[in-house]
N, C-alpha and C positions, 0 to 999 in steps of 0.2 A: 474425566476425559481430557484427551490432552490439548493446546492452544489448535495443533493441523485437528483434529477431531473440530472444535470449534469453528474455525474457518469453513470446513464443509458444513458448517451447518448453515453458514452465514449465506455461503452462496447457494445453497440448496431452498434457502427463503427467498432469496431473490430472485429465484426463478419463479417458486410456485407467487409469486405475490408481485411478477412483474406488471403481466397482464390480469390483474385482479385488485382493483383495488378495497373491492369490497370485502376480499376475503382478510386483507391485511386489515381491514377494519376492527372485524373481527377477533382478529388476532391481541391486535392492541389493545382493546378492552378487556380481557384476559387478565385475574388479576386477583386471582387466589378470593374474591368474595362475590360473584358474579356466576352466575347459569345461564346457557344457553337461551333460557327464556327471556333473563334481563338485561342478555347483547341484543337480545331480539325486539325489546321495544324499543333499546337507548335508539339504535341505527334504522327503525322502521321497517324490516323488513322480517316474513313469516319464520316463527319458530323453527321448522320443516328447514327452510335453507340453513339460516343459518347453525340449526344442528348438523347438515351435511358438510358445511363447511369446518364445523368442530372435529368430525369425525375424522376429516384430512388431515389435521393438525395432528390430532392424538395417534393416527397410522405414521406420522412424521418424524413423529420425539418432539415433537415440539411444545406440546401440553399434556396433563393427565392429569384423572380426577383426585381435587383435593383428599387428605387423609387428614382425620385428626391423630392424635398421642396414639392411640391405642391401634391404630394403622385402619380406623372405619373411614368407608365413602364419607364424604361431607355432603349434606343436600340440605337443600334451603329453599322451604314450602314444597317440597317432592321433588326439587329438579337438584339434578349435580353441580357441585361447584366446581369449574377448572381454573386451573392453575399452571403457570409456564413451568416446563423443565427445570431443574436447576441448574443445567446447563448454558440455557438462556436468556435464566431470569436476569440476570445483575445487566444484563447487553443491551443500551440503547436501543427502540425499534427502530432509531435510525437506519442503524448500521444494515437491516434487511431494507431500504430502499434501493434504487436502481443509483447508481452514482453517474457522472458523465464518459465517454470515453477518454481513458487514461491512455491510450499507448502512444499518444503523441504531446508530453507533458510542456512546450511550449505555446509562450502568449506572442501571436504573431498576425497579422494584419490581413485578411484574403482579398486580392483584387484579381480584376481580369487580365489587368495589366501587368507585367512585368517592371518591378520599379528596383532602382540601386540603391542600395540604402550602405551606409556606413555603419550602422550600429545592428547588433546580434541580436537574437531574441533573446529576450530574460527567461530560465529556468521559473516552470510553475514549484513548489514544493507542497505536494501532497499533502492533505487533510489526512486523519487518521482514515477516513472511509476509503478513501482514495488510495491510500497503502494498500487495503485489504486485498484490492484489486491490482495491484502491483503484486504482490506475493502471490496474488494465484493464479496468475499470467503467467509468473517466473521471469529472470533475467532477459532482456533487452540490449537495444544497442544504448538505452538512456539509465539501464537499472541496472547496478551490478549489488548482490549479496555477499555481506560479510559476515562471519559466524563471530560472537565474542572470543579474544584473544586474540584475533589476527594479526600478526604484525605490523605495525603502523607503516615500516618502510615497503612492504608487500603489499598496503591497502595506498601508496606513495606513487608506486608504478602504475596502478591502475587511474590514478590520478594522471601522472604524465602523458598517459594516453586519450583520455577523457577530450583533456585540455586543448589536441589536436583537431576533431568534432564540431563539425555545425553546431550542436546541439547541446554543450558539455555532457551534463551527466549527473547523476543520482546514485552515490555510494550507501546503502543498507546498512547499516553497524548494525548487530543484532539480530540479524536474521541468517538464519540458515541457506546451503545453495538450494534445497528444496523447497524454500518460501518457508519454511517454519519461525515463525516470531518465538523468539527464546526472549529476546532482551539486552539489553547492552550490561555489561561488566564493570563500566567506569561513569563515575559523571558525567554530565556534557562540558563541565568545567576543563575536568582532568584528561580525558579524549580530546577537547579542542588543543591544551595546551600539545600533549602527545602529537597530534595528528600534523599541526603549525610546525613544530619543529622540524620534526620528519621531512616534511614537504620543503622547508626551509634546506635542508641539508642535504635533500638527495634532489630535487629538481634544479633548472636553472637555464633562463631567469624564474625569480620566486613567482609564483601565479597569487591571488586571492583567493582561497575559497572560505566560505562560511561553514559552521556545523550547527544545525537544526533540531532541536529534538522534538518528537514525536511520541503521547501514551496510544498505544493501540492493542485492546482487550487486556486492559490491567498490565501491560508490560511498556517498560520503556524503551525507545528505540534510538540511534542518532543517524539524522542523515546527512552528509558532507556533499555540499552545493557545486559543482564545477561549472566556470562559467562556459558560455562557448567560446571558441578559437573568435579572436576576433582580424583574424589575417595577417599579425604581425611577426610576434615573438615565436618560434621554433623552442620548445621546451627541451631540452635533454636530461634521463634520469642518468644521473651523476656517476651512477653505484657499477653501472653497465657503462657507461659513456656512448649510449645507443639512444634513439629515437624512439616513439612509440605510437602507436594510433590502437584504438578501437574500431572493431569489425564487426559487428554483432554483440556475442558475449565473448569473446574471443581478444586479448592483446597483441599484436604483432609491431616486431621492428619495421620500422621505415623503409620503402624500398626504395634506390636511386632516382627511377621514375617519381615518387610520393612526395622523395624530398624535393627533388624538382619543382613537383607541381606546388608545393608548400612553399617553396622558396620563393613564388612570384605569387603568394598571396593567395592560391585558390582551395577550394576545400576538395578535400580525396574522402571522405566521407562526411 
C-alpha cells in the first residue's frame, strides 16, 4: 500500500484510540506471540473486553491472526495469536498518539495584555509526528508543499513571499500538493547549497533561511525555515522585479496600498 494509504491509517488510529486509552493498550501489546488472553492478564482486565477490543482492530486492518509457513492460525494453549498488519507493523505506536495542535506552528507568549515587542516569533519546526498532521491538514498560510524536482527559483518566489508574513513559513521539499510524502530527491547537503544560491540570486536583500531535514514513515523529507518579516527589509524577487506576500496558499504581487502599509513597518498579513 502506498505511503497516502499509510497516513490514513495513521489518522484513522488516532481517532479510534483518541478517547480510549485502554484500547491503545491493547493494541500495543500486540506483538505476533501474545493472545487475547495474555493482553488480558498483562493489563488486568476481562478476557471478554479485551477480545471486543481485538475484534475492532482486526475489522480495522489493523491486526490479524498470526499464520505460520504453511499459512495455519497460530494458537497458543487454544487461544489466537495476533499480530500487527504489515502495514503497521515497522510504524512506531507513537505515531497513532494524539499530537498537539499544529495549525499555528509559532512559539509566542499569551497575555491579556497587549505588549510591543521588537522581536518576532521563532518558527516551531515540526517533529516527524507533527508533519503527519501537516500533510493531512494540506497547505496553509504557514505550509506550502513541494513535489521533488521543483525548481529551486520557483520554490525562491515562494520564499519572497513567505519572508513578507507575521509568521514566515514552512516550505515541504518532498511532498506532494496533496500531502502525499514521496521524499526528497537530493541531500539536505546538495538542496541546501541549491536552494542558498537561488535565494542568493533571485531575492534582495539576501534573507536567512535554514534547511531542516526530517525521516517521516521511512522517507526523507527537507523543510526550509523562513523567518518572520521582522518590519524592516521589503524583499523583491529579482526574476520579476515585483514584490510578493502570501495569502493563504495562494502568492500574490504587492498592492500599492500593501506596499504602503509595508513601507512604515506594519504587517498586511
Amino acid at each position: 500500500m502506498t505511503s497516502v494509504g499509510l497516513q490514513e491509517m495513521i489518522s484513522r488510529g488516532r481517532f479510534i484510540f483518541s478517547k480510549a486509552p485502554r484500547r491503545f493498550e491493547v493494541f500495543s501489546l500486540i506483538n505476533g506471540k501474545r493472545t487475547g488472553k495474555d493482553i488480558a492478564r498483562k493489563v488486568g482486565r476481562s478476557q471478554s473486553s479485551v477480545l471486543q477490543d481485538i475484534q475492532m482492530l482486526r475489522d480495522l486492518g489493523f491486526i490479524v491472526e498470526k499464520e505460520d509457513s504453511d499459512g495455519t492460525i497460530v494458537k497458543k494453549n487454544g487461544s489466537t495469536v495476533f499480530e500487527k498488519t504489515s502495514l503497521v507493523k515497522h510504524v512506531p505506536d507513537s505515531y497513532f498518539k494524539g499530537v498537539a495542535d499544529t495549525s499555528v506552528l509559532t512559539k509566542q507568549e499569551l497575555s491579556s495584555k497587549k505588549v510591543k515587542s521588537s522581536t518576532s516569533p521563532k518558527i516551531h519546526v515540526p517533529n516527524e509526528n507533527e508533519i503527519l498532521d501537516v500533510c493531512k491538514h494540506g497547505e496553509d498560510q504557514l505550509h506550502e508543499f513541494k513535489a521533488p524536482g521543483t525548481s529551486t527559483d520557483k520554490i525562491a518566489k515562494e520564499i519572497a513571499a513567505f519572508l513578507h508574513t507575521r509568521h514566515g513559513g514552512l516550505v515541504l521539499y518532498g511532498v506532494e500538493d496533496d500531502g502525499s510524502i514521496v521524499g526528497t530527491d537530493l541531500s539536505r547537503q546538495e538542496f541546501d547549497q541549491r536552494i542558498q544560491n537561488s535565494v542568493r540570486n533571485t531575492i534582495s536583500p539576501t534573507p536567512k533561511i535554514e534547511v531542516k531535514e526530517r525521516n517521516v514513515l521511512g522517507s526523507t523529507i527537507l523543510l526550509i525555515v523562513i523567518p518572520p518579516w521582522n518590519r524592516k527589509p521589503i524583499y523583491q524577487y529579482t526574476k520579476s522585479e515585483r514584490y510578493y506576500i502570501r495569502r493563504g496558499t495562494n502568492v500574490f504581487a504587492l498592492k500599492p496600498d500593501e506596499m504602503e502599509k509595508i513601507g512604515k513597518g506594519e504587517y498586511v498579513v
